[in-house]
C-alpha positions in Angstrom: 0.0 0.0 0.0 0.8 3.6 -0.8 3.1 5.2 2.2 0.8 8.6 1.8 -2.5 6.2 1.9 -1.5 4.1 5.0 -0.6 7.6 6.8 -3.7 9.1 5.9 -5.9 6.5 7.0 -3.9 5.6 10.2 -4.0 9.3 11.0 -7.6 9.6 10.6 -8.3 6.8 12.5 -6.7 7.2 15.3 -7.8 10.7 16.0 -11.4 9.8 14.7 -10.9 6.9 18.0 -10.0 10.0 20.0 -12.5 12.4 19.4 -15.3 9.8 20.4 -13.5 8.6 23.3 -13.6 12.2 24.4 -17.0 11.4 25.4 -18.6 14.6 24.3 -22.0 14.0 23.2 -22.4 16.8 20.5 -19.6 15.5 18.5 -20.4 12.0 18.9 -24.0 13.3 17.7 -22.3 15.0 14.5 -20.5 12.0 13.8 -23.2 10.0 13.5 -24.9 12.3 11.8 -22.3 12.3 9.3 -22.9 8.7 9.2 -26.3 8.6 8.7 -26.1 11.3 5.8 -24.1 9.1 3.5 -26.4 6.0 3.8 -27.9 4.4 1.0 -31.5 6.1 0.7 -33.6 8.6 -2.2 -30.0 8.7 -3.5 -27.7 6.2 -3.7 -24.6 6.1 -1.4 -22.4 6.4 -4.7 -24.2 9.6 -5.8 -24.0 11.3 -1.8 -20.3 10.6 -2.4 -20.2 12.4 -5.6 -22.0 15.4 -3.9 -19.4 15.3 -0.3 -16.5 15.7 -2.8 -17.5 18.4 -4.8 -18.8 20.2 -1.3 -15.2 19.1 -0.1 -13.7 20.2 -3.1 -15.3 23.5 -3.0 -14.5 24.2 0.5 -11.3 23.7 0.4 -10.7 20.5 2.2 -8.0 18.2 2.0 -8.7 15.7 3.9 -12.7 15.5 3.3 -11.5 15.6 -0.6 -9.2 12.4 0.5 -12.0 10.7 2.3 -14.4 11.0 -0.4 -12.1 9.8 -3.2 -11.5 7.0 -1.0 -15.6 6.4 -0.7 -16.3 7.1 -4.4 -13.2 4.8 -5.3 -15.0 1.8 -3.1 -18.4 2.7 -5.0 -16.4 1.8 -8.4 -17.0 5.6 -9.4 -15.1 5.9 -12.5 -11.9 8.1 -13.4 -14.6 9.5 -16.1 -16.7 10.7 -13.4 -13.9 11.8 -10.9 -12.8 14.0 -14.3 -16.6 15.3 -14.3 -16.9 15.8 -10.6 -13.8 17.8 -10.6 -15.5 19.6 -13.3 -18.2 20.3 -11.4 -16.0 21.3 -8.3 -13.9 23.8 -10.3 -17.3 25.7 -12.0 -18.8 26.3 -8.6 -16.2 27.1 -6.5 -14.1 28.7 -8.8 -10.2 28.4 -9.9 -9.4 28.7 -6.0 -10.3 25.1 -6.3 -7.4 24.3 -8.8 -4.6 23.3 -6.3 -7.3 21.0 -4.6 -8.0 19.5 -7.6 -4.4 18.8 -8.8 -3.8 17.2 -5.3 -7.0 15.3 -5.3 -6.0 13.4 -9.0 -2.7 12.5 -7.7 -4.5 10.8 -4.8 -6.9 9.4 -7.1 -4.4 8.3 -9.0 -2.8 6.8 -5.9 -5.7 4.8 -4.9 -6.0 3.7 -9.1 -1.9 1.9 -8.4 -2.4 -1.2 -8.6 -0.8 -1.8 -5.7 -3.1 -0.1 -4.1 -6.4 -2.6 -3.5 -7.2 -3.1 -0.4 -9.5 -0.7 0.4 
């Protein structure tokens, strides 16, 4: 696996693990909220996947942008449709977005290596 994928996810994890052991009951609410919002439902969970990245995308968040490529990359989203979503990304939130997009491809592009499958 990707040194840059591992890191991500190990760093995610472990301080996702310590925000909930906090025991704070608003985040933990959010959190499952969060949850909850990407669950298969009107829409499917590929298409709410779509819709985090380009929110991510157009606010400017690397990590979110990373999470969700990761999602749409286990809902067999396309590298078509990434192209198109960044598409969509760069329209709405303008070329501020540009930098986020060229990071975002090269982790898409990461996740793509085909040594690279076990998500």
């Amino acid at each position: 696996m990707n040194k840059q994928i591992k890191e991500f996810r190990e760093y995610r994890s472990k301080m996702n693990e310590r925000i909930l052991t906090s025991d704070n009951l608003v985040l933990k609410r959010l959190f499952n909220l969060d949850t909850n919002t990407y669950a298969e439902g009107a829409l499917s969970t590929g298409i709410k996947e779509m819709l985090g990245l380009v929110s991510s995308m157009v606010l400017r968040c690397d990590d979110c942008i990373k999470y969700h490529l990761e999602k749409c990359y286990e809902q067999k989203v396309t590298t078509e449709e990434i192209m198109e979503i960044f598409s969509v990304a760069n329209i709405v939130g303008g070329t501020i977005v540009i930098p986020h997009t060229r990071r975002a491809l090269e982790y898409w592009d990461l996740l793509n290596n085909s040594e690279n499958q076990e998500i």
